[in-house]
N, C-alpha and C positions, 0 to 999 in steps of 0.2 A: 661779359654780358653786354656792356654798353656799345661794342662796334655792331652785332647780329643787330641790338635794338636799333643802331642809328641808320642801319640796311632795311631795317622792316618797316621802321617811319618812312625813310625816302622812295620805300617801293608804294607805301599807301596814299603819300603826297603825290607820286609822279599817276598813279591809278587813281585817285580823282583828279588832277588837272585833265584827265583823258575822259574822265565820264561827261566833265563838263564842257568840254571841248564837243564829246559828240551829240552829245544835248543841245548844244549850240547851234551845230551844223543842221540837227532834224527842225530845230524853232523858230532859223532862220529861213530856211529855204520856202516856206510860207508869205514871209516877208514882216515877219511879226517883229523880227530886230532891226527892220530898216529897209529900204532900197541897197544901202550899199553896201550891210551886210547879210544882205541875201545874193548881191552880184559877187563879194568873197569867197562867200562859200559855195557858190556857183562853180567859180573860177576855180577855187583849189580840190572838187569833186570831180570836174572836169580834165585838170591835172594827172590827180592821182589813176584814174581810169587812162589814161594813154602812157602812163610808165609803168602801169602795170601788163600792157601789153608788151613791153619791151624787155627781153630776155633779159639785159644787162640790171637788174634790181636791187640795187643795192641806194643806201636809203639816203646817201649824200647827195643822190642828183634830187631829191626833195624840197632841199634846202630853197630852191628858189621859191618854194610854195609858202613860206615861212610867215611872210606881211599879211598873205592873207588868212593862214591858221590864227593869227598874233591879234587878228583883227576881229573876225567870228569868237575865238576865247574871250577877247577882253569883251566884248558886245554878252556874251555869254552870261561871266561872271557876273557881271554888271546888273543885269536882269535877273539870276538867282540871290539877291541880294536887297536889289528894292522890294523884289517878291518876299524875303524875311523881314524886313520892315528897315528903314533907312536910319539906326541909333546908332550910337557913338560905339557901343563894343561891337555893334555889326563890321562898323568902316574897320576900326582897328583889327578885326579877323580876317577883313580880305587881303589887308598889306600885308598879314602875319603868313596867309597862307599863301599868296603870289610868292612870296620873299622864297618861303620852304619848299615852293613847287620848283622855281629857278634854280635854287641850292641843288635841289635833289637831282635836278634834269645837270646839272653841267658836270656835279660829282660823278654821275652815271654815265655819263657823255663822254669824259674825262676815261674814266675805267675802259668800256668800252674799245675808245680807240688806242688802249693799250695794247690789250687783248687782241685785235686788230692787227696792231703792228707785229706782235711775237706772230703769230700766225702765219702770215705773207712771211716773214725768216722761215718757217717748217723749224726745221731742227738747227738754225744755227746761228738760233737767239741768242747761246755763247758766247760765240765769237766775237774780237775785238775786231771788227771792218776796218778802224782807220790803222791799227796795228799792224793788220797784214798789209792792206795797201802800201802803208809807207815804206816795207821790207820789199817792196814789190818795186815799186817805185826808183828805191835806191838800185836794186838790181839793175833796171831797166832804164837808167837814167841819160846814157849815151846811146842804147841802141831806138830808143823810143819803139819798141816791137811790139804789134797788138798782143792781147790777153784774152785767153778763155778762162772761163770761170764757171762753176754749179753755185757758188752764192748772190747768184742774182745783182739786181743793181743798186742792191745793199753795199755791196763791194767796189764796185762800179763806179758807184758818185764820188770817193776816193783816188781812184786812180787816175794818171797823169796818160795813161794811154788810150787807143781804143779797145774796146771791149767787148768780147763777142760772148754769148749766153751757150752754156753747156746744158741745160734742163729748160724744159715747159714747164709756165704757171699758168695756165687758163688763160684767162682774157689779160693778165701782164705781160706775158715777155714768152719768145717763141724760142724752140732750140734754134740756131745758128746753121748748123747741119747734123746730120745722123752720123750716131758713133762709126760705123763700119767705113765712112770717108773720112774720117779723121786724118789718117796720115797728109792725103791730099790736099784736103781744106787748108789745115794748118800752112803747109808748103805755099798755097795759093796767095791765103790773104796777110801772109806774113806774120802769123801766128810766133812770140817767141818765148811766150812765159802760160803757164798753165798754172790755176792754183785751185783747190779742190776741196772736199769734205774726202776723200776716199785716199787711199794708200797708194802710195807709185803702183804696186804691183796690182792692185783691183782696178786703176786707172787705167793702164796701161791694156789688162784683159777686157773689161768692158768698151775698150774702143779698138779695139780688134788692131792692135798693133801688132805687125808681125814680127818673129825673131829678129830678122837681120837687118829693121830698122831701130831696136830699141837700144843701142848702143847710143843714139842721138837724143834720147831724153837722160836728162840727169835731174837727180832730185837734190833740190837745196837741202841741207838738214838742221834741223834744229831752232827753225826760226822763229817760226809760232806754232804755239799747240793747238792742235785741231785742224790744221786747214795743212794741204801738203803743197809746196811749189815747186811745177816742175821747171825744169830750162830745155827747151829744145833747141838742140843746134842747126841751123837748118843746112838740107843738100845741097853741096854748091853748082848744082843741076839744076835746081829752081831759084828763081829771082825774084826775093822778096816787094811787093809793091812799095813805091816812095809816100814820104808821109803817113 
């Protein structure tokens, strides 16, 4: 019973620091808080009306607006408070409930960009990144041969080589190229290790590898769970790029 409750206080705390925030915003825009916090909340209305035309919405690029919410709030607070009358258990409630409003905004903040981070993985929140990188690494330790990869650059920020993306994530990260040129590409840009969520043989069908090249992938075995790496050997018809 005590976590639900300490969830349903930090939702009531962060739902009035928001009532009184937007309280703020309508009492100041008059100018009844001031010149300069009626030009805050000027500015951060004006703000928010121009990223909200921008497709990209997501609520971190807000954060520049933050001095001036921080500025309208605290003007805010302030004024529902001498409006209660200026005693000694007044002051003491407003530090009690700033304190609880911050607690509850960073706890949530905190959660939040948890959630956040498993997300961007999709499915392979599992996986140990630095585990496979290093098996990956050691492999590839003399030949330094780029890497394709479907775990993004989760995987990526580990590794000692280049790295090319085998999946689309919206506005992160682009595929590198389309399955059905896979044999080519790889040959092209020197592709020499592959490592995957999916099984040699699903890997190998969804990127349209033909029979009488698939003698040149070999699959490592056994090195980590979950993720498959393959080795391509490359044709010595193509010249892999230097570097």
């Amino acid at each position: 019973m005590l976590v639900p409750a300490a969830i349903t206080a930090g939702v009531v705390w962060i739902a009035l620091g928001e009532l009184v925030f937007i309280g703020g915003l309508a009492y100041s825009i008059p100018g009844r808080l001031g010149p300069r916090v009626r030009a805050a909340a000027l500015l951060f209305l004006a703000y928010a009306l121009l990223h909200s035309l921008w497709y990209y919405r997501y609520e971190r690029f807000m954060l520049m607006s933050l001095p001036l919410a921080a500025l309208v709030w605290a003007a805010a607070t302030r004024a529902a408070f001498s409006f209660l009358g200026a005693k000694k258990a007044t002051s003491s409630l407003l530090i009690v409930t700033q304190v609880a409003i911050a607690a509850s905004g960073m706890y949530w903040g905190n959660q939040y960009s948890l959630r956040h981070n498993i997300a961007l993985q999709q499915d392979t929140a599992y996986l140990q990144f630095d585990k496979i990188a290093a098996a990956v690494n050691t492999l590839n330790s003399e030949l330094k041969s780029a890497v394709l990869t479907d775990l993004g650059p989760h995987l990526a920020y580990y590794l000692d080589a280049h790295t090319y993306m085998d999946t689309d994530h919206g506005n992160y990260w682009r595929r590198a190229f389309p399955p059905e040129s896979t044999l080519e590409d790889i040959n092209n840009l020197g592709i020499g290790f592959v490592v995957t969520q999916e099984t040699f043989e699903e890997w190998l069908e969804e990127h349209k590898i033909p029979p009488e090249a698939r003698h040149r992938f070999k699959q490592i075995e056994s090195l980590i769970d979950g993720a498959s790496i393959i080795r391509y050997l490359h044709n010595d018809n193509h010249r892999r790029p230097e570097g």
